[in-house]
C-alpha positions as CSV (number, residue, x, y, z in Angstrom):
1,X,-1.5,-56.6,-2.6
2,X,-1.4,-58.2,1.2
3,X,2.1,-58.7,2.7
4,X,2.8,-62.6,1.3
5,X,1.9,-61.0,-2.7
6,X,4.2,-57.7,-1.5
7,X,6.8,-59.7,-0.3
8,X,6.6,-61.7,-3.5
9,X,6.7,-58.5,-5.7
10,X,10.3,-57.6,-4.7
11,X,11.4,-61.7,-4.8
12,X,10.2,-62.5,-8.2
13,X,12.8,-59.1,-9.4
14,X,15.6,-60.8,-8.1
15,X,16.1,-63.2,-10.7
16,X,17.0,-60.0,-13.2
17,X,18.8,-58.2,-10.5
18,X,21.3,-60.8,-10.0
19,X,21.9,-61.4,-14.1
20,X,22.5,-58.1,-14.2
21,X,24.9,-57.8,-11.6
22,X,28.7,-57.6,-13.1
23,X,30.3,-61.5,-14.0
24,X,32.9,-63.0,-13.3
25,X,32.7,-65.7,-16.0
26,X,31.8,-65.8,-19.7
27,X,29.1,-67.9,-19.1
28,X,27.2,-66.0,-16.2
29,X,27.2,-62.8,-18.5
30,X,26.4,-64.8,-21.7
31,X,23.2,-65.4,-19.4
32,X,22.0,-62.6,-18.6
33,X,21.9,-61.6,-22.3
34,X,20.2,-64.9,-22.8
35,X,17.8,-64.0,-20.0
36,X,16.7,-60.8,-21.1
37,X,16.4,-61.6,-24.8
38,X,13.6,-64.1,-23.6
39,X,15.8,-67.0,-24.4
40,X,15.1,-68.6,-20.9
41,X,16.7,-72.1,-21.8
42,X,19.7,-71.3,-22.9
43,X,19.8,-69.1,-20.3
44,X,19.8,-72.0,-17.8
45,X,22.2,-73.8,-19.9
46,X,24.7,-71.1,-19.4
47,X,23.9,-70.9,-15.7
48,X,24.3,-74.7,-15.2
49,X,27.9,-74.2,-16.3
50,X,28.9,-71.3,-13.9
51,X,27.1,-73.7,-11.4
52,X,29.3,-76.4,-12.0
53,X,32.0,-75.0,-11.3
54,X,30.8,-73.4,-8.1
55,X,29.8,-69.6,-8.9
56,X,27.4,-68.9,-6.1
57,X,25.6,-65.9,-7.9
58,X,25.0,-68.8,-11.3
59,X,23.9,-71.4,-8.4
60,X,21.4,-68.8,-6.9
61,X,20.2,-67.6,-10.2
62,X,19.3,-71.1,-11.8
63,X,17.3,-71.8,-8.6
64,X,15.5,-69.1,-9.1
65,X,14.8,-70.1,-12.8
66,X,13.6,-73.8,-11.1
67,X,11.1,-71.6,-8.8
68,X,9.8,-69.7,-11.4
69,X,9.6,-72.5,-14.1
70,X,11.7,-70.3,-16.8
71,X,13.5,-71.9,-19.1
72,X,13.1,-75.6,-16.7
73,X,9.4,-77.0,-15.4
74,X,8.6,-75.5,-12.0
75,X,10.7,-77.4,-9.2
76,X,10.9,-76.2,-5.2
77,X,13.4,-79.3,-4.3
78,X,15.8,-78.3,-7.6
79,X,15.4,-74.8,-6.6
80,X,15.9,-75.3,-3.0
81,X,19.2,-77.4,-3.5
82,X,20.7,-75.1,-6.0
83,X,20.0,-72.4,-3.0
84,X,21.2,-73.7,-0.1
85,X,24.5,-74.2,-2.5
86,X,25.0,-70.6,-3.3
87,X,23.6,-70.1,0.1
88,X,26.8,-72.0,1.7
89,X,29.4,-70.2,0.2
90,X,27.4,-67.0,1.3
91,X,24.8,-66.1,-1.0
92,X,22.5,-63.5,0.8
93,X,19.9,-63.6,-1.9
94,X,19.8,-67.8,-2.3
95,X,19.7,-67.0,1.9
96,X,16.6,-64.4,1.5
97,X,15.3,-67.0,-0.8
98,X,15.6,-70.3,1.2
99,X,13.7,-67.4,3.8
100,X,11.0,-66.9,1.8
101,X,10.4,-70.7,0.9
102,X,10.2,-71.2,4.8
103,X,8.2,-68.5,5.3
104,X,5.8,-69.1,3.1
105,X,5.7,-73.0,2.7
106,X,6.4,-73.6,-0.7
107,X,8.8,-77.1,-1.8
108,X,8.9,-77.3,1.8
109,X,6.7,-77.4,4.7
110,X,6.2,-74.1,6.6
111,X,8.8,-73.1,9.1
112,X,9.1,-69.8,10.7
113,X,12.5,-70.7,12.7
114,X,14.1,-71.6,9.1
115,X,13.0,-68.7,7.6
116,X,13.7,-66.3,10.7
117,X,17.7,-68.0,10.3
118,X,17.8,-67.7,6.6
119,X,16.8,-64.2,6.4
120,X,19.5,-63.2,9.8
121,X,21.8,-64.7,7.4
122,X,21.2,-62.6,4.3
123,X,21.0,-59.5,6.7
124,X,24.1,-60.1,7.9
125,X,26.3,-61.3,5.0
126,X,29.5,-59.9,4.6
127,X,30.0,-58.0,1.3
128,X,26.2,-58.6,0.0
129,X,24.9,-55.8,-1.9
130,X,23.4,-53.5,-0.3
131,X,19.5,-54.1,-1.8
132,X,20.2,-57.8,-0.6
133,X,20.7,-57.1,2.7
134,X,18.0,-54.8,3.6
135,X,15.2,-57.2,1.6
136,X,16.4,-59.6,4.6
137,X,15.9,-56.9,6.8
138,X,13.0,-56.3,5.7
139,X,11.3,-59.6,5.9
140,X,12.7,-59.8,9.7
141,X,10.9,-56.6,10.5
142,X,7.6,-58.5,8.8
143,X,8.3,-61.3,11.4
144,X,8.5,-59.6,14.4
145,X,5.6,-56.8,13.2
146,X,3.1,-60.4,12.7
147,X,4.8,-62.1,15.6
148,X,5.8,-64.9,13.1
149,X,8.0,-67.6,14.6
150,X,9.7,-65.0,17.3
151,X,7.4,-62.7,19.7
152,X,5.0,-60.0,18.4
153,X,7.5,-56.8,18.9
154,X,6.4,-53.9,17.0
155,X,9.5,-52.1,18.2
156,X,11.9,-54.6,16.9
157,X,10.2,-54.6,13.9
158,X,10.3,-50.9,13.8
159,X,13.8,-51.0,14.6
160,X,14.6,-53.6,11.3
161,X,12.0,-51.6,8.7
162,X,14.4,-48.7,9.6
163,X,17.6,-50.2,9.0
164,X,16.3,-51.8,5.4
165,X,14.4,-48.4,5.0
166,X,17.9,-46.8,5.1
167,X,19.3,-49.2,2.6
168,X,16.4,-48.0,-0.1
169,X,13.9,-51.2,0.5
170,X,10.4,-49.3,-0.6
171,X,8.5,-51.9,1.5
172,X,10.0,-50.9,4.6
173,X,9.9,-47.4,3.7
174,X,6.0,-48.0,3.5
175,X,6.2,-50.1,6.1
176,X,8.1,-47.8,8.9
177,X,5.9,-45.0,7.5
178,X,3.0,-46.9,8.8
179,X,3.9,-47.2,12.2
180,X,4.9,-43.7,12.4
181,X,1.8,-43.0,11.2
182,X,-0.1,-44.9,14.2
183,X,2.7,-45.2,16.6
184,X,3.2,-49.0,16.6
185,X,6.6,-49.6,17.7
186,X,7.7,-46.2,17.4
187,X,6.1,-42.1,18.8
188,X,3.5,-41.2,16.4
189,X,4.5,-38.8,14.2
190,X,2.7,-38.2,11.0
191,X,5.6,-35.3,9.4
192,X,8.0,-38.9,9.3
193,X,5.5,-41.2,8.6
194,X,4.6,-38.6,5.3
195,X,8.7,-38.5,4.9
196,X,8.9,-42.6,4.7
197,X,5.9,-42.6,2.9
198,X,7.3,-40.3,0.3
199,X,10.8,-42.1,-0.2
200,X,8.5,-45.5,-1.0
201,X,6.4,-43.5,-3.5
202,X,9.5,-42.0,-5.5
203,X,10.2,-45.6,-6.1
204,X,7.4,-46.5,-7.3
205,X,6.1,-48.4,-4.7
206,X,1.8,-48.3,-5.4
207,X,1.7,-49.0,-1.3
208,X,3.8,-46.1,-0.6
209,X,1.9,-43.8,-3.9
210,X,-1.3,-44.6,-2.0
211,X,-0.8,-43.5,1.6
212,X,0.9,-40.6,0.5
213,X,-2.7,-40.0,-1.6
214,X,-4.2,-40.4,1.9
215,X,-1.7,-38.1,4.1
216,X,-2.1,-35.3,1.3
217,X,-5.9,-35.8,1.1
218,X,-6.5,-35.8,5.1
219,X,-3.5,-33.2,5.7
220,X,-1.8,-35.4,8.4
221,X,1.9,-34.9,8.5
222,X,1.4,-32.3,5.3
223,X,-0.6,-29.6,4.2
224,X,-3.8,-31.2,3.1
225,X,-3.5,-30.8,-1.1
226,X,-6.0,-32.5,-3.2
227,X,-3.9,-31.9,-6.2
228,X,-1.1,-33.7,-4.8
229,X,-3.8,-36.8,-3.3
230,X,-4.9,-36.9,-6.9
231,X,-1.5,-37.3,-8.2
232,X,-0.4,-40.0,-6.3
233,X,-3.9,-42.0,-5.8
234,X,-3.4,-42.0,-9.8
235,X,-0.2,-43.4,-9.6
236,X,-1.1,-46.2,-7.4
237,X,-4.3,-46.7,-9.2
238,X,-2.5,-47.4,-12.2
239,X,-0.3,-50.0,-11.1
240,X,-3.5,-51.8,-10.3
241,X,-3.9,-50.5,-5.9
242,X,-7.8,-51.1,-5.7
243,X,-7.3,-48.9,-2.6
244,X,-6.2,-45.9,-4.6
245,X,-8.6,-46.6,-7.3
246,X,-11.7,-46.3,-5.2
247,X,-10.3,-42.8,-4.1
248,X,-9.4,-41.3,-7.7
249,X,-13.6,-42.6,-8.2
250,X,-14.7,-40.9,-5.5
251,X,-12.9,-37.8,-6.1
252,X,-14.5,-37.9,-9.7
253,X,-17.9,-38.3,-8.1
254,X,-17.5,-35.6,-5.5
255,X,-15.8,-33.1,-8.1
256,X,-12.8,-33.0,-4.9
257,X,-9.7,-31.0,-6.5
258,X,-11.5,-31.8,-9.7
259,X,-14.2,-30.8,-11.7
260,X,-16.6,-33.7,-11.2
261,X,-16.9,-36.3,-14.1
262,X,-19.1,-39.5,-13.2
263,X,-18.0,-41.5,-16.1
264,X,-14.2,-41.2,-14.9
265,X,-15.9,-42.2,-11.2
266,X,-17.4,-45.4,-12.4
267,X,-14.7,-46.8,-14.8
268,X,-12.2,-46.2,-10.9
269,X,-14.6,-47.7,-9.0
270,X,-15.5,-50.4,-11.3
271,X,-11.8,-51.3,-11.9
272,X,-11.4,-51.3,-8.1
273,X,-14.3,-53.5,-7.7
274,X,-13.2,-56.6,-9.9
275,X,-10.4,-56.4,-7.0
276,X,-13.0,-57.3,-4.3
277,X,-12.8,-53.8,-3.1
278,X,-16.4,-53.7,-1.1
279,X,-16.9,-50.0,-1.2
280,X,-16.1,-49.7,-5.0
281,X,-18.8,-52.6,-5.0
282,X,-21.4,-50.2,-3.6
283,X,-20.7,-47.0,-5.0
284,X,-20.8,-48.9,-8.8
285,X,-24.6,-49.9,-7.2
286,X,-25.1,-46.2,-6.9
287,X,-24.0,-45.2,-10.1
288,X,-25.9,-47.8,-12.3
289,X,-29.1,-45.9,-11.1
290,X,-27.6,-42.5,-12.3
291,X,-25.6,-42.8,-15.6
292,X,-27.3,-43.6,-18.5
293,X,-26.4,-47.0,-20.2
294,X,-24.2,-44.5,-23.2
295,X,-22.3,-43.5,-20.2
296,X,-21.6,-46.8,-18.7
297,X,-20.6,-48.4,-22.2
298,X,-18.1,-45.7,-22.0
299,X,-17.0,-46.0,-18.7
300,X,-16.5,-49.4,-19.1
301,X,-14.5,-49.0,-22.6
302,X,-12.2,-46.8,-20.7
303,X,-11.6,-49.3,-17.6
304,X,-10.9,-51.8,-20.2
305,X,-7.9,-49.7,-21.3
306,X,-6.6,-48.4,-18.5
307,X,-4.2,-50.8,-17.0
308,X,-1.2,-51.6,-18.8
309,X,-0.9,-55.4,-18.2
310,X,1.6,-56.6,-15.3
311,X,5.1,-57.4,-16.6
312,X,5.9,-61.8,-15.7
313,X,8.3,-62.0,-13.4
């Protein structure tokens, strides 16, 4: 996942975030039982009417429905007007939204300055909950880490990853982790970047799983444990990290923490492979010249079922 697709990762949960969030009106809650039961039209029905009458959280939540296509056909300028609506009387999630369609050019043509204003908006919203705020926070520390629309400053961006990281945002737990880890913006210091790395990993973030995998496997910042590299590279390897499942193949193939098991190293590095991971690429070259064709049926049976396929958005 690069930074646009992990940015897009936490956007596309919004939509049930915000149904879930207590309602005000009949309608708004009526909608997020709609929503969830998979009846995504009468979903937006309900929404249109809690938009109507001006309900910020409804207006946000049906342009989210128009950027995803559920329950309406796929529209950027419907999303984008129902946004900037909720977005007016204070939305910070419409606000991280409107961000994100700057930032990344889609219904509108790519615009760092919008984006940058949109997401100081969210970040600073009065009252916004708190997960909200620190995605905007977030994304501002992605825009001054890339030097996108404002100048490169990896210790701004340091200083924004931390104040989102606080708030619970996994990606700038990650994130901060990683410049701890090579002292970009901040004194290198691999015990906190292990710590951030951690707090992204309990949530489940693969990013986070996998460099925990790496701290624990190199012994920076912790004592080295292969036991505990396995356990997390196989956490990120199952939520599809082509990173982490390279590793978990290469620690079958080696036999490191693990008694060595070369059908279990081809089905990891073949599933890493069909991700375009290079060295997978290479090592699944090696192993065709070693396993017998039995044993590369059955790796291949078992890569087949091994991923659970990704939840839509």
């Amino acid at each position: 996942m690069n930074r646009r697709s992990c940015l897009r990762a936490i956007l596309s949960a919004i939509l049930l975030a915000v149904l879930r969030a207590p309602g005000r009106a009949d309608s708004f809650s009526d909608s997020r039982a709609a929503y969830e039961a998979g009846r995504y039209e009468d979903a937006v029905k309900l929404l249109q009417v809690g938009a109507d009458q001006g309900d910020a959280r409804a207006q946000g939540a049906l342009g989210i429905m128009y950027e995803h296509g559920r329950g309406v056909p796929q529209d950027y300028q419907k999303a984008i007007a129902w946004y900037l609506k909720a977005a007016a009387l204070g939305d910070a999630s419409a606000q991280t939204n409107l961000g994100y369609l700057y930032y990344s050019g889609q219904g509108v043509a790519q615009d760092y300055a919008q984006a940058f204003a949109w997401y100081s908006k969210a970040a600073q919203a009065k009252g916004a909950p708190a997960r909200r705020q620190a995605l905007a926070l977030s994304n501002l520390g992605h825009m001054y880490f890339w030097g996108h629309g404002v100048p490169k400053d990896q210790k701004q961006a340091a200083e924004f990853y931390l104040k989102a990281a606080e708030l619970g945002n996994p990606v700038a737990q990650n994130n901060l982790g990683y410049l701890y880890e090579h002292g970009l913006g901040v004194k290198r210091d691999g015990v906190q970047a292990a710590q951030w790395y951690a707090k992204a990993a309990e949530q489940d973030f693969h990013f986070g799983e996998r460099n925990l995998g790496l701290m624990y496997e190199a012994g920076r910042g912790v004592a080295r444990s292969y036991e505990k590299a396995f356990h997390w590279f196989s956490r990120a390897a199952l939520k599809g990290n082509h990173s982490a499942q390279y590793k978990l193949g290469r620690m079958y193939e080696r036999g490191t923490g693990i008694p060595i098991d070369m059908v279990e190293a081809y089905k990891w590095f073949l599933l890493s492979s069909q991700g375009g991971h290079r060295p997978a690429q290479d090592s699944l070259k090696r192993l065709d010249t070693v396993l017998t064709v039995a044993q590369i049926d059955e790796a291949k049976k078992r890569a087949a079922s091994a991923i659970p396929p990704a939840p839509k958005p």
